[in-house]
N, C-alpha and C positions, 0 to 999 in steps of 0.2 A: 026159244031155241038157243044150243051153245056156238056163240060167234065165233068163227074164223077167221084170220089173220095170214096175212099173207108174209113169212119171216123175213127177219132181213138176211138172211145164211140159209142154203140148201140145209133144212134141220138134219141130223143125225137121227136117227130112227131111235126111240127107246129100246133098246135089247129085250127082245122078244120073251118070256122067261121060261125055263125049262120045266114042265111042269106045272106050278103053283109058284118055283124058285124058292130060293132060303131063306130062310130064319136066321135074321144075323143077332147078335151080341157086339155092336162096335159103341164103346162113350165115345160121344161127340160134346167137347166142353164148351160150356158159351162163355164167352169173354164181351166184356165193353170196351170198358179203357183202360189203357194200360198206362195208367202215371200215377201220381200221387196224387189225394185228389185235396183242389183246390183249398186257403185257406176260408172259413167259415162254410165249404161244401154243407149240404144239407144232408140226410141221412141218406134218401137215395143216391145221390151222387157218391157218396160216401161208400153206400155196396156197392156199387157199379165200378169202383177206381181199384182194379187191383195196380199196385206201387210196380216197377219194374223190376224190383232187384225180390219180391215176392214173386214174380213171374219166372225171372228166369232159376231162381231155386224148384222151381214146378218142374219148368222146363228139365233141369238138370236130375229130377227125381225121374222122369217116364223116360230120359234115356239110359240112366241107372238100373233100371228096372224089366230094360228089355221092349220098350216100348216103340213102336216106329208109326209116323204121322201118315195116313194115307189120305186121298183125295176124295169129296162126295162122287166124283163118276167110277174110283175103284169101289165104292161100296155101292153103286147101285147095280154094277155089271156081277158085283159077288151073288148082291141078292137075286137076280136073275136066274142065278144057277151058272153066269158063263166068263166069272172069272174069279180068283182067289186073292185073298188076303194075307198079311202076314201074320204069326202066329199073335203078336198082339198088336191088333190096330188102334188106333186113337185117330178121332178127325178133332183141330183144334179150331175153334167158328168166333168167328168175329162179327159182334153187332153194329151198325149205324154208320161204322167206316168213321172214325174217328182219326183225327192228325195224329195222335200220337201210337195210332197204330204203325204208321209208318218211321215217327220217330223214335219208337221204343220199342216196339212188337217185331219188326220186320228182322233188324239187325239182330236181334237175339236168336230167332227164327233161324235167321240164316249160320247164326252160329254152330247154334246145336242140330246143324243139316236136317230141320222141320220143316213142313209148310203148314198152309194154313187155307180156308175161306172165309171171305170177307163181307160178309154183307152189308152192300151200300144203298142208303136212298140216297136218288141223283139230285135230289131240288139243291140239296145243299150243298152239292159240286158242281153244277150249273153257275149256283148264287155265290161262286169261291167265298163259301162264310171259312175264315179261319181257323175255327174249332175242327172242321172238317179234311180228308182228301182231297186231295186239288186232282183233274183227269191226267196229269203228268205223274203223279205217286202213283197214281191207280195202275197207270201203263208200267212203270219202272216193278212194281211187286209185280204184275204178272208175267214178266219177261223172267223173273227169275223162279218162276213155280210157282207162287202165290196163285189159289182158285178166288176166282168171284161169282156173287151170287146177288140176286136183287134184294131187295127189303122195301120195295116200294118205290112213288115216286117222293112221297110227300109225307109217308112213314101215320099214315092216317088207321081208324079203326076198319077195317075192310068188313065187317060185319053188317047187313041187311042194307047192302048199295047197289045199285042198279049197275046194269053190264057196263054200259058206256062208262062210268067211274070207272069200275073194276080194271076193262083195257086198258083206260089212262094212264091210272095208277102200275099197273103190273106189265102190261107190254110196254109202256113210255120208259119206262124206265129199263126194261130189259132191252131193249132197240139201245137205248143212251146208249148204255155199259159195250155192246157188242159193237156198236159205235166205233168205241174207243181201245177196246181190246183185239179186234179182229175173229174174236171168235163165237161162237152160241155159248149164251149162258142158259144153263139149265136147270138151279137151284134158286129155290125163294126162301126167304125167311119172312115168317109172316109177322105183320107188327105188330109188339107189343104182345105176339102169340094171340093174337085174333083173326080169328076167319070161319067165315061158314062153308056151306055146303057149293053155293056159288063161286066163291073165292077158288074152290077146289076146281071148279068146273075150268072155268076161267084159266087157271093156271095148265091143266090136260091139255085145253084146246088153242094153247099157245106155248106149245112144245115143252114147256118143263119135264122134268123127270122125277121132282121130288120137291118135296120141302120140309122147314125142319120147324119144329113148335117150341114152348118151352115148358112144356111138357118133362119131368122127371124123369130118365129111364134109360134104358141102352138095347133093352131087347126092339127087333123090327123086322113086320116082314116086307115082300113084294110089296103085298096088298094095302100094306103100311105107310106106303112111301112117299103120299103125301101129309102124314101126320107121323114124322121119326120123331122120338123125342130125342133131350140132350140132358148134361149137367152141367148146373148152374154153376160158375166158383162164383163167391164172393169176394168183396175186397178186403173181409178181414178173416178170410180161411186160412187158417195157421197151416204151414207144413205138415205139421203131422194130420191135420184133418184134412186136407189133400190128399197124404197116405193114406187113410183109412177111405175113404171116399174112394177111392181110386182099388186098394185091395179091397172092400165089398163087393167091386163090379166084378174081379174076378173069376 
């Protein structure tokens, strides 16, 4: 049977969806980290580091270009049928909750009047490991518009695990965060883009609204909404291969 949970917030009800609801078209881009990456970084690390001053050229390209950042709850009240978008939306997503999110990501963010969501696993803000958000940064972005969204507790393979895991890992960590923010979180990002059929259950029956994979794509519907996909940048996507990434989706 799918367990229930008792929230730590009177949940918000998912909006109901008019019909079937919409078919969006929104890129939602995944990001890691946002510095330069390490010297002798390995190759992973090495795609996962986009540089800052590559970042906020991006940045400076989608609001060049007419781009405006909306939030994961305006794009699922769109897909519903019962609320609108701007003519071109962008959700910008952050993986693992990395320090230099806050010391590089946020400030730029707030430059070019964007927001963003964040996806954090809390073990490592719990463990204040330094690579990490400490719950003080976490609170400071979301006073100022920054969304968060879970990624776990422990950032593990969520695939063919048994319930008790599953609530550990996905409501521990969503209780953490609402914890510390004062509000329901409603967005998971699955690690590593791994989850099954469970994972799915799991997340339904402990009030999420959506989640995002890393999955290719930008089309999504309703029924979609706990498998959106996004696009990946890397850390050595040139600008102009931004631009062209960015004008295909159009």
């Amino acid at each position: 049977p799918t367990p229930t949970f008792t929230p730590t917030f009177t949940p918000t009800p998912l909006p109901t969806p008019i019909g079937d609801g919409a078919a969006l078209h929104v890129p939602i881009l995944m990001y890691h980290y946002i510095s330069d990456p390490p010297p002798g970084a390995d190759a992973i690390r090495r795609d996962l580091s986009v540089p800052p001053a590559r970042f906020e050229e991006q940045l400076a390209w989608l609001r060049q270009a007419g781009y405006q950042t909306v939030s994961m709850k305006d794009v699922v009240y769109a897909l519903s049928g019962r609320g609108s978008l701007p003519e071109k939306p962008v959700v910008l997503s952050f993986d693992d909750g990395y320090r230099d999110n806050y010391q590089n990501a946020f400030p730029l963010l707030k430059k070019y009047g964007f927001t963003g969501i964040f996806f954090v696993f809390t073990q490592v803000i719990d463990e204040y490991n330094e690579s990490y958000l400490t719950w003080e940064m976490v609170r400071e972005m979301h006073q100022a518009g920054m969304e968060f969204g879970s990624h776990s507790y422990r950032h593990l393979d969520l695939r063919g695990r048994d319930v008790d895991l599953l609530v550990y890992e996905i409501v521990g960590s969503k209780e953490a965060i609402e914890e510390r923010i004062g509000e329901p979180v409603r967005f998971f990002c699955y690690p590593s883009g791994r989850y099954d059929e469970m994972t799915v259950r799991v997340l339904e029956s402990a009030d999420f609204w959506a989640a995002v994979t890393t999955q290719w794509g930008a089309d999504f519907t309703f029924a979609d909404r706990f498998e959106i996909p996004r696009i990946r940048i890397h850390g050595d996507t040139t600008l102009e291969q931004f631009a062209a990434i960015m004008e295909s989706l159009e």
